[in-house]
N, CA, C and O of each residue as an XYZ file, in Angstrom:
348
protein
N     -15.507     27.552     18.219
C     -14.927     26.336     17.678
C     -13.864     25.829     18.649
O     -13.060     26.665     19.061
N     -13.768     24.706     19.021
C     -13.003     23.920     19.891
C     -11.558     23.868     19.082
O     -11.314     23.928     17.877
N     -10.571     23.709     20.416
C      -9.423     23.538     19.196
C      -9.018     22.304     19.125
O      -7.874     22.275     18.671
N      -9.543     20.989     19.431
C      -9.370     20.020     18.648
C     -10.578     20.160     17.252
O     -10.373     19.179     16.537
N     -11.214     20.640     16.921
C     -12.263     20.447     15.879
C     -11.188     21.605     15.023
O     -10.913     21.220     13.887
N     -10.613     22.840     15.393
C      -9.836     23.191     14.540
C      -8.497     23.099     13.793
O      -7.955     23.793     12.933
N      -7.976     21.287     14.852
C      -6.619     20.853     13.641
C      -7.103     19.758     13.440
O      -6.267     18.900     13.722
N      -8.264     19.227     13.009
C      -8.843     17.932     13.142
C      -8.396     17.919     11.525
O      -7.778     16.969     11.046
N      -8.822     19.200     10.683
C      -8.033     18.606      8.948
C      -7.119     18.573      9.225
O      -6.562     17.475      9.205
N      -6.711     19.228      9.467
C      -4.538     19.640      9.449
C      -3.973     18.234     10.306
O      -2.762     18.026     10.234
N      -5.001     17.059     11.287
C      -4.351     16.156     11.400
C      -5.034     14.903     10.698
O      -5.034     13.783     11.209
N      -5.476     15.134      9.766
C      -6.009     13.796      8.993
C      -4.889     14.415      7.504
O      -4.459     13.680      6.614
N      -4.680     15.692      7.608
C      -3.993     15.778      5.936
C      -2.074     15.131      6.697
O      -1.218     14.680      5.936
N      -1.914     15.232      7.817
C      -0.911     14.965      8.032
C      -0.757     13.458      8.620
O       0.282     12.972      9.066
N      -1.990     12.844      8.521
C      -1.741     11.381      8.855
C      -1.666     10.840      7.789
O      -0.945      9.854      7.640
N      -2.491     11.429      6.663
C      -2.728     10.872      4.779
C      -1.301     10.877      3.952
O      -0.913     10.129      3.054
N      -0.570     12.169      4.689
C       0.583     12.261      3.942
C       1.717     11.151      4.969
O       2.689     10.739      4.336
N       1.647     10.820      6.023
C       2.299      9.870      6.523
C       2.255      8.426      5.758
O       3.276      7.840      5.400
N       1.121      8.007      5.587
C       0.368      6.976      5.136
C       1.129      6.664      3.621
O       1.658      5.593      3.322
N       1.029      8.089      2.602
C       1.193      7.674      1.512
C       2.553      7.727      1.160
O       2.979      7.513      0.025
N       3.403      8.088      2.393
C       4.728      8.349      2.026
C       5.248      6.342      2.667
O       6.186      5.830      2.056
N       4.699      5.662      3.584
C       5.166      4.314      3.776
C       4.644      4.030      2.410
O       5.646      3.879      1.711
N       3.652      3.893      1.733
C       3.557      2.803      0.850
C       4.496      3.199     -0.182
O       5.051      2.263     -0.757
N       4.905      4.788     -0.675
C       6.042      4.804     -1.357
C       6.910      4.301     -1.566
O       7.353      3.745     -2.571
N       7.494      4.565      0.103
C       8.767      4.194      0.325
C       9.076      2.515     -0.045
O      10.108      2.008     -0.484
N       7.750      1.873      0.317
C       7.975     -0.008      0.453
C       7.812      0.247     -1.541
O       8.411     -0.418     -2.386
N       7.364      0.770     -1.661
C       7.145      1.052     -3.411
C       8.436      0.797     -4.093
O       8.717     -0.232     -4.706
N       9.157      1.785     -3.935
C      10.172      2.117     -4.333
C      11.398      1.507     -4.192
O      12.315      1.737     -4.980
N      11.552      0.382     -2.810
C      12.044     -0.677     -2.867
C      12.217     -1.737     -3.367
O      13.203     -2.403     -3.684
N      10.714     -1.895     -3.437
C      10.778     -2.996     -4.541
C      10.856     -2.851     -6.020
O      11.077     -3.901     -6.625
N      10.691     -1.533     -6.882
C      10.863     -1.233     -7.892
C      12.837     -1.496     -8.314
O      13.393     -2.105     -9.228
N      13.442     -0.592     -6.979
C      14.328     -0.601     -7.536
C      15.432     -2.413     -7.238
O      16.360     -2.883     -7.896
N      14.830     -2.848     -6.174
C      15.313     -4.288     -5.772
C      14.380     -4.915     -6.279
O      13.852     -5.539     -5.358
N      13.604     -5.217     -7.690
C      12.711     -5.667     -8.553
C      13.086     -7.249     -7.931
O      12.291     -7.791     -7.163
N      14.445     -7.967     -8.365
C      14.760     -9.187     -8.726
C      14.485     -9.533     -7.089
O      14.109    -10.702     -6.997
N      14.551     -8.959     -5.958
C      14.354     -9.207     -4.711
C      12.801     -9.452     -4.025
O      12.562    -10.158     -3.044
N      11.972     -8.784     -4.704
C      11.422     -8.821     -4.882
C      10.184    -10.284     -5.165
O       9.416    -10.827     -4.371
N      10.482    -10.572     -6.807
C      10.547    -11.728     -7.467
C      10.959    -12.953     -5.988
O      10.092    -13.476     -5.289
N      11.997    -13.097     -5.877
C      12.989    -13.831     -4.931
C      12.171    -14.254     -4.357
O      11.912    -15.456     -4.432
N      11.404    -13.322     -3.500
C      10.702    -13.557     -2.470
C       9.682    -13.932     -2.606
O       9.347    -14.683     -1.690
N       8.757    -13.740     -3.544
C       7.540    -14.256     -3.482
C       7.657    -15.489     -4.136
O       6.761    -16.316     -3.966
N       8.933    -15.834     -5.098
C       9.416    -17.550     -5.204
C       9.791    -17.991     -4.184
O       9.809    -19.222     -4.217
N      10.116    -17.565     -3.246
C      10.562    -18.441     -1.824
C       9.487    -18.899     -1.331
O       9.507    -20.102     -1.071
N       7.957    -17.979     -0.977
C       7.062    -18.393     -0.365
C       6.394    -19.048     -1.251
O       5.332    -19.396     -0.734
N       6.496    -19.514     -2.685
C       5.837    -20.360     -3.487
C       4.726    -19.584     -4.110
O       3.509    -19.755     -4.188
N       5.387    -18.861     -4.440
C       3.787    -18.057     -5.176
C       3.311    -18.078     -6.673
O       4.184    -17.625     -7.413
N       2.555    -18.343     -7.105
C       3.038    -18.852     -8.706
C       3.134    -17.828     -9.573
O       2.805    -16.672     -9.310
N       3.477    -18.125    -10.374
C       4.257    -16.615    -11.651
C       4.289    -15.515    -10.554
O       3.379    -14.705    -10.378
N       5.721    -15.593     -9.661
C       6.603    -15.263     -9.544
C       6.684    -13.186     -9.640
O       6.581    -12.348     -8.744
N       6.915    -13.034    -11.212
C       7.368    -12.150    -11.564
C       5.883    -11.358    -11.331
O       5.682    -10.324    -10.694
N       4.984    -12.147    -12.017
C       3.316    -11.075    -12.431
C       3.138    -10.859    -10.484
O       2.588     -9.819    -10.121
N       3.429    -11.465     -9.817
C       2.983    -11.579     -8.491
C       3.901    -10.399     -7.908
O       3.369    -10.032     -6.860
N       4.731     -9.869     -8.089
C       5.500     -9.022     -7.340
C       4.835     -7.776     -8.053
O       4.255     -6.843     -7.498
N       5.098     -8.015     -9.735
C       4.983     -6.706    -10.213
C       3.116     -5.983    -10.005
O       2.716     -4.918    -10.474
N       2.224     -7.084     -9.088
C       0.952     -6.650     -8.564
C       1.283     -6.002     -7.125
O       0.805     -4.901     -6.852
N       1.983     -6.589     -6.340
C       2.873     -5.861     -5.265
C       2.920     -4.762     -5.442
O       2.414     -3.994     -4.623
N       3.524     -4.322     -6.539
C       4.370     -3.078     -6.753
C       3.150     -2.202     -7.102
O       3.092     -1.116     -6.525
N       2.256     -2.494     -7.890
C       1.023     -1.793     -8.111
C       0.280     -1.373     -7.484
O      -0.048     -0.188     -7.425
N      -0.334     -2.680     -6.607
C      -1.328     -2.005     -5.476
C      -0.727     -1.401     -4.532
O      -1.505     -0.966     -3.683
N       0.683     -1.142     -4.285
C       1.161     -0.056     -3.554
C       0.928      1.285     -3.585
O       0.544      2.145     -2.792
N       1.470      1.184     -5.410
C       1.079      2.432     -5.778
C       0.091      3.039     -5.814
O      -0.044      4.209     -5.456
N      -0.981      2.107     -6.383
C      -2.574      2.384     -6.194
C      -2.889      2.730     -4.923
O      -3.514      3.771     -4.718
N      -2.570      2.052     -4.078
C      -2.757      2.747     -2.522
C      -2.522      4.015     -2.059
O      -3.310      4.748     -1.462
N      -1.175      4.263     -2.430
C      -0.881      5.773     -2.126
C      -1.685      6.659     -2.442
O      -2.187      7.468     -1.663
N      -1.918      6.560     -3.881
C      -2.619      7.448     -4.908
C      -4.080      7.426     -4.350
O      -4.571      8.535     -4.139
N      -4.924      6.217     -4.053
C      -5.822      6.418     -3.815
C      -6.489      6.027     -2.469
O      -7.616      5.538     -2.398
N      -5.423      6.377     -1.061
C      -5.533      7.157      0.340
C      -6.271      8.831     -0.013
O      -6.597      9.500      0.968
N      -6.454      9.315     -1.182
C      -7.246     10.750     -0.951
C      -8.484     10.645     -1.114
O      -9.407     11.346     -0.698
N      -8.465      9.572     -1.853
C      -9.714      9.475     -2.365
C     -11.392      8.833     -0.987
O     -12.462      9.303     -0.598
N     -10.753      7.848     -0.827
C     -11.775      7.327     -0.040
C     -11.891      6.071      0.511
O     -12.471      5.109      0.008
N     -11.188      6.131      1.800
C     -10.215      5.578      3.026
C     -11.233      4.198      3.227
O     -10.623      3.145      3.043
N     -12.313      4.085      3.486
C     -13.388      3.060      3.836
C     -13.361      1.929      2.527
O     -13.253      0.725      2.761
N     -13.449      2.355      1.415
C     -12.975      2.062      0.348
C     -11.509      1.114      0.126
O     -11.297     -0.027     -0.284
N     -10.896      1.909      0.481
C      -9.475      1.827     -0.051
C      -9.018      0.067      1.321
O      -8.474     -1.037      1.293
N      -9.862      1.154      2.416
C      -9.177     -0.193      3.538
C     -10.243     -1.898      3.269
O      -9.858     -2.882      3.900
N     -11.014     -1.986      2.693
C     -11.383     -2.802      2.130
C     -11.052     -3.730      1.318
O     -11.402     -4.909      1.374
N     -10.060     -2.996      0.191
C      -9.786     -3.362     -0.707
C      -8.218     -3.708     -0.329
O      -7.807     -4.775     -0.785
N      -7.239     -2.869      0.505
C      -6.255     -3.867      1.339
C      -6.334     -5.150      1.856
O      -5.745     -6.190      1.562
N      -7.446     -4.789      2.948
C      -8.269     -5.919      3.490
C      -7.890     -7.213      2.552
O      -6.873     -7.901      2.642
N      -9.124     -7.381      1.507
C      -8.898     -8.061      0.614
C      -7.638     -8.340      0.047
O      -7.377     -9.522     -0.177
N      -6.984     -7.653     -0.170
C      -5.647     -8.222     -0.961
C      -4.490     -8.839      0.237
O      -3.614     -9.670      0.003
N      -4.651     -8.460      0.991
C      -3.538     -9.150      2.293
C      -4.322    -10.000      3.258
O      -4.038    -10.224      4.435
N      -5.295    -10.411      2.608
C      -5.674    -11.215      4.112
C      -6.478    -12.607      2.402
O      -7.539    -13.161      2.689
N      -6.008    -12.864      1.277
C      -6.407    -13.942      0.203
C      -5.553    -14.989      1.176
O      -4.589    -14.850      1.929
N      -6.533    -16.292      0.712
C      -6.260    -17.701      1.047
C      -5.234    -18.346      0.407
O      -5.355    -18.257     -0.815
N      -4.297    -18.944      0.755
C      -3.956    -19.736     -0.158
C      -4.000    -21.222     -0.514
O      -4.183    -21.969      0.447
N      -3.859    -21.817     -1.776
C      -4.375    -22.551     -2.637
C      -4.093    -23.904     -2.178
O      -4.484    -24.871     -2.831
């Protein structure tokens, strides 16, 4: 066995845990700076405001949580949510 083929898990479990610790962290910012949050996505004109952040705050979380699951998947569905048109 080659020894890149033998930390090849040990560096995908340590890129997954990199991964899910940013979306935390941006998580957890905005949970606890909620009204900043809000702020901001009324600055860029976003409509209902509040439901629009507190989806922010979700698919963050959802992200973290489901980086174990299945990455091809998951980057798709980012994809989609950060790259919508607007109105």
């Amino acid at each position: 066995m080659a020894v890149s083929e033998k930390f090849k898990n040990e560096a995908i479990l340590v890129s997954r845990i990199l991964i899910i610790s940013l979306f935390v962290m941006f998580r957890w910012k905005k949970m606890i700076g909620f009204s900043g949050a809000v702020g901001y996505t009324t600055s860029v004109g976003t409509p209902i405001p509040e439901f629009s952040a507190l989806i922010a705050v979700f698919m963050e979380l959802f992200v973290a949580i489901a980086v174990r699951v299945d990455t091809r998947a998951l980057a798709l569905l980012v994809m989609v949510y950060t790259n919508r048109r607007k109105g």
